[in-house]
C-alpha positions in Angstrom: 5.1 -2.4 -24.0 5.6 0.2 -21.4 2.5 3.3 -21.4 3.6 6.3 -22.1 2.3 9.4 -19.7 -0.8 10.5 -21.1 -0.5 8.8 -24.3 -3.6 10.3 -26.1 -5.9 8.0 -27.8 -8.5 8.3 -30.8 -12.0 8.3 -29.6 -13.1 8.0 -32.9 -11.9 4.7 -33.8 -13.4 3.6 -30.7 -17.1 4.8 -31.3 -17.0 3.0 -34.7 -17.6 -0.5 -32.7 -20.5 -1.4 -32.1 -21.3 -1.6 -27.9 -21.1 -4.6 -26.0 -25.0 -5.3 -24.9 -24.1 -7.5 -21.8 -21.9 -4.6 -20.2 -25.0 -1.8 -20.1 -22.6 1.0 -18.3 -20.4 3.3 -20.4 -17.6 2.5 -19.4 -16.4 -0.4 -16.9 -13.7 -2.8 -16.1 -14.7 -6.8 -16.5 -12.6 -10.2 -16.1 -14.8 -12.9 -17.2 -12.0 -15.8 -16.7 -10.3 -15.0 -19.9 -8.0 -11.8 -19.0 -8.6 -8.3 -18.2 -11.1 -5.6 -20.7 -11.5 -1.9 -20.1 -14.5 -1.4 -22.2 -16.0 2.4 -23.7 -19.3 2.0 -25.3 -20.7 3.5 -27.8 -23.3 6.0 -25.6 -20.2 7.5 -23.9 -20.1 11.2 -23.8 -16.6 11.0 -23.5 -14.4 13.3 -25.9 -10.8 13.0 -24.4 -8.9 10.1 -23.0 -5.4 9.4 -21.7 -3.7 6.7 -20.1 -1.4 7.9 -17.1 1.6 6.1 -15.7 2.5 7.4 -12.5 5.5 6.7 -10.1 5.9 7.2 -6.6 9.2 8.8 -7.1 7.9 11.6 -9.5 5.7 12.9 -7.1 2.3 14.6 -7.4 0.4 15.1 -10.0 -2.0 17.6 -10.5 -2.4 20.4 -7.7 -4.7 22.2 -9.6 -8.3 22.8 -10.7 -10.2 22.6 -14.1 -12.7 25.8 -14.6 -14.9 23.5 -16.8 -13.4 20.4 -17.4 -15.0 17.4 -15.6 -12.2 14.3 -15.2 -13.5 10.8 -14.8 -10.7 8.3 -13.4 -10.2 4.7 -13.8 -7.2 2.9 -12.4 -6.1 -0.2 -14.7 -2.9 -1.3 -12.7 -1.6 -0.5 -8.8 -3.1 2.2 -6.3 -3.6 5.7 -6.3 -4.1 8.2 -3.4 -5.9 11.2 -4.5 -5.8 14.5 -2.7 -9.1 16.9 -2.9 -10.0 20.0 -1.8 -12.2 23.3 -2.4 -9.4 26.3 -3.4 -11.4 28.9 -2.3 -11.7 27.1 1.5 -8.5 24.7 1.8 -9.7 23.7 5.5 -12.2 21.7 2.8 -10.5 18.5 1.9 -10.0 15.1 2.0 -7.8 12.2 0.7 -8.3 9.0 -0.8 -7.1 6.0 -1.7 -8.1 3.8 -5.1 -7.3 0.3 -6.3 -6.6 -1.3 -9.2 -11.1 -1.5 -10.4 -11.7 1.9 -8.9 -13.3 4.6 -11.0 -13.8 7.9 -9.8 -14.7 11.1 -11.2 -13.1 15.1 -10.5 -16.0 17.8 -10.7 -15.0 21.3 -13.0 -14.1 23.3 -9.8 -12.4 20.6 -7.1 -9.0 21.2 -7.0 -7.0 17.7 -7.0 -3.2 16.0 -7.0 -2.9 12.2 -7.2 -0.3 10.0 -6.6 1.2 6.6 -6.2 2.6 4.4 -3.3 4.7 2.6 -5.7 3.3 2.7 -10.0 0.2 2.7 -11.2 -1.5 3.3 -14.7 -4.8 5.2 -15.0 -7.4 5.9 -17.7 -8.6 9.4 -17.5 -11.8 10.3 -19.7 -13.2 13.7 -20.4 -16.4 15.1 -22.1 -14.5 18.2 -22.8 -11.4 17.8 -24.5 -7.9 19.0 -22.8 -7.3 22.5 -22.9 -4.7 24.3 -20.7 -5.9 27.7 -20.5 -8.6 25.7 -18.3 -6.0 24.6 -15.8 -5.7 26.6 -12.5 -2.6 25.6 -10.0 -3.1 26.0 -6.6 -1.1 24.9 -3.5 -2.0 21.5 -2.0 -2.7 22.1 1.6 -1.9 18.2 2.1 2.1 19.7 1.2 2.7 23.4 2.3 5.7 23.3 1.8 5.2 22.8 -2.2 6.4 25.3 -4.7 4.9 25.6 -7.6 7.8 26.3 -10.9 
């Protein structure tokens, strides 16, 4: 079955279960021999989750800022290369790149575009849920030549 981008999942059904003991962190990544497991536990203060499927081809995504939402990141498949920097001091920035295991998390406030060298899927998680009126674009000084639609 091929993900969907940002295929919104219920959190609720997830918080019913009860945590796995062994795995004390929130939320992790484990391979015990048997095959791959994401795991969210039950102390999570997460409220919104999506799974992203990103392509090379389609560019970047993101180039903007979240007033108060705070984004935590956790790539499941391929490699990411994420693009930060302060939009009120552009000179600010830096760039990254994350494998498949990585987790990494966006403060309310940094300004951000991710990407892919070829396709990845990645697990966003959110204590606040999504709403767009808390989305600001900016331009990504990594591409001045970008024009926003």
């Amino acid at each position: 079955m091929a993900l969907k981008t940002h295929t919104h999942l219920s959190l609720d059904s997830l918080f019913n279960k009860e945590p796995d003991i062994r795995t004390p962190s929130p939320v992790g990544f484990i391979d015990r021999g048997k095959g791959e497991t994401f795991y969210l536990n039950k102390e999570s203060q997460f409220r919104y989750a999506s799974v992203m499927g990103l392509e090379a081809a389609k560019g970047i995504r993101g180039n903007h800022y979240h007033n108060l939402k705070h984004e935590y990141f956790f790539v499941l498949e391929g490699s990411v290369i994420g693009y930060f920097w302060d939009p009120e001091n552009p000179d600010d920035q830096r760039k990254e790149t994350f494998k498949k295991g990585d987790f990494f998390d966006i403060k309310a406030g940094l300004a951000h575009g991710i990407t892919t060298p070829s396709t990845a899927t990645v697990l966003e998680l959110s204590p606040q849920v999504y709403d767009c009126d808390d989305c600001e674009y900016v331009a990504n000084p990594f591409m001045p030549n970008f024009i926003f639609k």
